[in-house]
N, C-alpha and C positions, 0 to 999 in steps of 0.2 A: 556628415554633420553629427555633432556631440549630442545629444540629452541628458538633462537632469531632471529626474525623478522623484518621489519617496523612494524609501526599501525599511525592511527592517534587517535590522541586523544582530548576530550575537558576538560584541568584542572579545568577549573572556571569557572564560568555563567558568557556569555556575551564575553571573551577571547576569541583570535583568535586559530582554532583548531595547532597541532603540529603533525609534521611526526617526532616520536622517536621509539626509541628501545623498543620491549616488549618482552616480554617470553612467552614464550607456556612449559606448564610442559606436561609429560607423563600424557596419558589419561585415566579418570579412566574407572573403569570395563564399561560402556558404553557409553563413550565419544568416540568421534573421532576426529580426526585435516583432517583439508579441507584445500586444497592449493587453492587461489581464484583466479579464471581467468576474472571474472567483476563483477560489484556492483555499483549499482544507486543511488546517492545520491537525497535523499529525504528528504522533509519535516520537517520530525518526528526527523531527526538529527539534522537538523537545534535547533528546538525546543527542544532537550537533552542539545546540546549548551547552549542553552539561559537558561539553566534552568527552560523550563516548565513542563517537565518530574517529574522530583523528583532531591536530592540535592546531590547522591549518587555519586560525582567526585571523579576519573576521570574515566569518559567514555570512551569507546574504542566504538567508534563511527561506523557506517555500519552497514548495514542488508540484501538490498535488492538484495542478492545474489547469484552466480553458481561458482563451483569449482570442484577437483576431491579428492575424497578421498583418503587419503596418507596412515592414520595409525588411526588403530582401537585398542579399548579397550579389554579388555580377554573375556568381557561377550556380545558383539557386535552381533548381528545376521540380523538385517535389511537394514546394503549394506557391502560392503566390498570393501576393497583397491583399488585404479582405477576407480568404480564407479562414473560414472559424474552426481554431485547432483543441486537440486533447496533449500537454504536455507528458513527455514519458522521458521518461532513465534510462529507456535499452534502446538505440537507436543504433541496431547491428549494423555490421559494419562488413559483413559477407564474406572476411576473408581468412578470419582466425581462424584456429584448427577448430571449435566448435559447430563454426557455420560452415567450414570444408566438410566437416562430418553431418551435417543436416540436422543438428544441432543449435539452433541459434539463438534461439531463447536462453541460452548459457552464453553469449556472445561476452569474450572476452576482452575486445577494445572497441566500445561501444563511442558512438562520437558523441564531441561535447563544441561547446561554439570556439571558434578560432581565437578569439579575442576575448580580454577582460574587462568586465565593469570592474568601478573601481571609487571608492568616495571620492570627496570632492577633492582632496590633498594628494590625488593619485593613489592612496593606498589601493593594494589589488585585491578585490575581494572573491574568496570560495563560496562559489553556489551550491545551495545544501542540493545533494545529486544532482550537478551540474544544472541545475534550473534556477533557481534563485528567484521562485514568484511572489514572495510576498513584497510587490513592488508593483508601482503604475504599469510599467514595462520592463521586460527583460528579457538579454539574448541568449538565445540556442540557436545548435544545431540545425539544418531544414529538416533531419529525419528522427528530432527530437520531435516533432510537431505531427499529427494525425489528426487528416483532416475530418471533421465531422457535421453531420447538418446544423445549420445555425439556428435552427428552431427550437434546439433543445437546449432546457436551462443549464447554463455553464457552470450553478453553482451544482445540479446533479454530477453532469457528464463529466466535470473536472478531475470528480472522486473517483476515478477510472485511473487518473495516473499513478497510483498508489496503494491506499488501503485500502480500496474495495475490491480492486482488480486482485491484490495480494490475497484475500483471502477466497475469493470465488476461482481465483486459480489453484489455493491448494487443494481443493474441492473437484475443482473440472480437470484440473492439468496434472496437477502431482499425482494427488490421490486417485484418480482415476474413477472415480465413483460413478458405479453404473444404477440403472433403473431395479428396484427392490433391495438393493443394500441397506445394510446397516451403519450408520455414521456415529461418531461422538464426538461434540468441538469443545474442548477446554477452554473457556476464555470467552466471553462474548462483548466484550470491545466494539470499535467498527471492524477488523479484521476480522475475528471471529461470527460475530454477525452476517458478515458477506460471506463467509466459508457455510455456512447455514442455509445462506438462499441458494448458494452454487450448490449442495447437496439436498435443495428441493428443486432445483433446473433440472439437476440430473435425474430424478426419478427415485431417489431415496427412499427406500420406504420407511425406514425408521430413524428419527435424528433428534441426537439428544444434547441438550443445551446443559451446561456446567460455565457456575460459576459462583465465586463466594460474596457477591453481591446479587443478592434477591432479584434487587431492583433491577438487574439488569435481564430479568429471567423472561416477562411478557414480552416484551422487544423481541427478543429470540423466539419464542412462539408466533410473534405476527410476522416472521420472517420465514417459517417453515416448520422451526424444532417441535416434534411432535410430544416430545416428553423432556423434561427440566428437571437440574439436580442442584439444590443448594450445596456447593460443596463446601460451606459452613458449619455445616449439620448434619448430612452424609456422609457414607463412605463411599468417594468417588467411585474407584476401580468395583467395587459387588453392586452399585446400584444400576451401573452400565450393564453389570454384568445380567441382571434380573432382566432388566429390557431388553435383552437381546438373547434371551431363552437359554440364558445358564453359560452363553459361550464367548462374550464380548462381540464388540463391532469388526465390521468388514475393515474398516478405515478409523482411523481416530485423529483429529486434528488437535496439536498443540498451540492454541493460538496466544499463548502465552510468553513461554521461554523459557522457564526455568526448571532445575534439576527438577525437584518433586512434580511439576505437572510432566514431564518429559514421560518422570516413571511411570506415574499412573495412565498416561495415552499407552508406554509400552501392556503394561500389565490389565488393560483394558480392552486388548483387543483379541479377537478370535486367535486359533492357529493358523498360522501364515496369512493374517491380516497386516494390512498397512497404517504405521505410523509416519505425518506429515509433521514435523517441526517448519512453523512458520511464524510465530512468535520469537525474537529477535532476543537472545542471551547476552549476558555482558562480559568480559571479557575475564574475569576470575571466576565466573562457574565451573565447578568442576562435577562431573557425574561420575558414581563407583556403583557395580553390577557385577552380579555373577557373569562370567564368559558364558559359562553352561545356557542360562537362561536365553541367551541372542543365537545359540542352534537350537536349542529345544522348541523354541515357538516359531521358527520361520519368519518368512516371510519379508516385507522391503520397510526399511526405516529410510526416510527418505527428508532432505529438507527440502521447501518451497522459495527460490528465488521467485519476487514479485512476480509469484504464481505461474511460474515459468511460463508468460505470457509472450506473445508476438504482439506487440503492440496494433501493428499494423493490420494485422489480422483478427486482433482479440475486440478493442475497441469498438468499430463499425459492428458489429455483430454484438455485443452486448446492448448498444447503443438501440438497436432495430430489436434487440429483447423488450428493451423498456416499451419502444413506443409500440408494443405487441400486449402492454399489460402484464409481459409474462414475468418481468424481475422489475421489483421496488425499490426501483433504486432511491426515489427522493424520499423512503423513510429514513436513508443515512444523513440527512442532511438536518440537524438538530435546530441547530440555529444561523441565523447571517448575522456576521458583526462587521467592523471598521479595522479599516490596517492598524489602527492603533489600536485597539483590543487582546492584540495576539498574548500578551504575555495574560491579560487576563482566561481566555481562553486555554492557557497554559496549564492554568490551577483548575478552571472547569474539567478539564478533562483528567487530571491527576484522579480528581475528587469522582470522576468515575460515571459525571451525571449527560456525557455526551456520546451517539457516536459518533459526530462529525459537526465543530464549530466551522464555519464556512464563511471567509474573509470577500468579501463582496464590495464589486465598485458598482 
């Protein structure tokens, strides 16, 4: 049996998103339809919008997801109906050469739902990373879904699918960040921000918040950062360099993207410390660098696929952090709007004044 929904969607690059009618078809042998009860708009939809993604219009726009499972496919075994799940992107798939190698968090052919939604006129619509939550309901994969206790508010745990996970994994998973290191996150965003508390999980002992809005500098101190750098009005790379007794950081997160913040994580960090690129570049950046400089200082430059998480594994376990007091997580969560809010939210977040607007039924 067919359903018809909201969704929002983005028809064009650049056009403003629309709340219209879509379809949910019967799910195939391992699909599931998720009824959504919240979903963060992020970034990465922004940038489906504008067409940085790819050209594949129209998007059914959402990702960063919690709902309950409605209805399961014939061949379903990994939750079942009523289950309250956390929606994810990497839903490995155990057999590509990265999960042959034990690897999987790089999983190469991650699965996505059998079937398309699709408007009301049949067009087929692409789900922004194969999820497509900004909608009453929508189908994925069974091992796009991670099941988690229902007690927990869906508009926190959702932000797990995404941007929070992305940046507390370039913190715990990329960068490696042990107990007494030295951290620096460029960028304090909701990504950057969650790379903040992943490096006070981890025992950080020094971690220092940059960014060229002030305003976004308290946020980052109630999240961990022990010391803040207007990079408005400093100079990023020496003022690191002072906090961390003349020699830069263990780890330096780029949670930004771009050429000049890249350089200054490189040039900000100790010798054979670790740079994380986890802020998302566009596709005409280009970086120029001495050679000499990438042997002389060592050490791993490294990017962060969505904090090269196991979903399966990372989820529950941050999930039992919160309800331990020990990660805050509902400080990402700014405000709750209405599905039709999202393009407003769009400009709230450009404008720099959120980390997380949160689309709530």
């Amino acid at each position: 049996m067919t359903e018809t929904v909201r969704g929002v969607i983005a028809r064009r690059a650049g056009a403003e998103v629309e709340t219209v009618d879509i379809v949910i078809p019967d799910p195939g042998p391992h699909d599931v339809v998720v009824r959504v009860l919240a979903c963060g708009v992020c970034h990465t939809d922004l940038t489906y919008r504008e067409g940085g993604i790819n050209d594949e219009f129209p998007f059914l726009l959402g990702h960063e997801a919690a709902g309950i499972v409605e209805r399961i496919g014939n061949a379903v075994t990994h939750v079942a109906a009523g289950d309250c799940v956390v929606l994810n992107w990497r839903a490995v798939c155990g057999s590509c050469r990265a999960c042959r190698r034990g690897r999987p968090w790089y999983c190469f052919d991650t699965f996505n739902a059998e079937r398309k939604m699709t408007l009301i006129d049949g067009t087929a619509l692409t789900p922004a990373l194969g999820i497509g939550a900004f909608a009453d309901k929508t189908l994925v994969h069974e091992m796009q879904c991670t099941v988690i206790d229902s007690t927990i508010d869906p508009a926190v745990a959702g932000l797990l699918g995404c941007g929070v996970m992305a940046g507390l994994g370039a913190a715990l998973n990329t960068g490696n960040v042990g107990r007494g290191d030295s951290v620096a996150v460029i960028g304090c965003g909701g990504v950057g921000a969650a790379a903040i508390a992943g490096a006070r999980l981890a025992g950080a002992a020094t971690i220092v918040a940059v960014d060229r809005d002030p305003a976004k500098l308290p946020g980052a101190a109630a999240l961990g950062a022990t010391h803040t750098i207007d990079a408005g009005t400093e100079d990023t790379v020496e003022r690191i360099r002072e906090l961390t007794g003349g020699f830069g950081a263990d780890v330096v997160i780029d949670a930004v993207g771009r050429p000049e913040t890249w350089k200054q994580a490189f040039y900000a960090r100790d010798l054979a410390g670790t740079v994380v690129l986890v802020g998302v570049p566009t596709p005409e950046m280009r970086l120029e660098m001495p050679l000499l400089d990438f042997f002389s200082h060592g050490g791993a430059l490294k990017s962060s696929w969505y904090g090269d998480c196991l979903p399966e594994r990372d989820f529950p376990t941050l999930i039992e952090l919160y309800r331990q007091q020990r990660l805050p997580l509902d400080q990402f969560v700014t405000e709750r709007i209405d599905l039709t809010e999202v393009e407003k939210a769009f400009d709230t977040m450009k404008a720099g004044r959120v980390l997380r607007s949160v689309v709530t039924w």
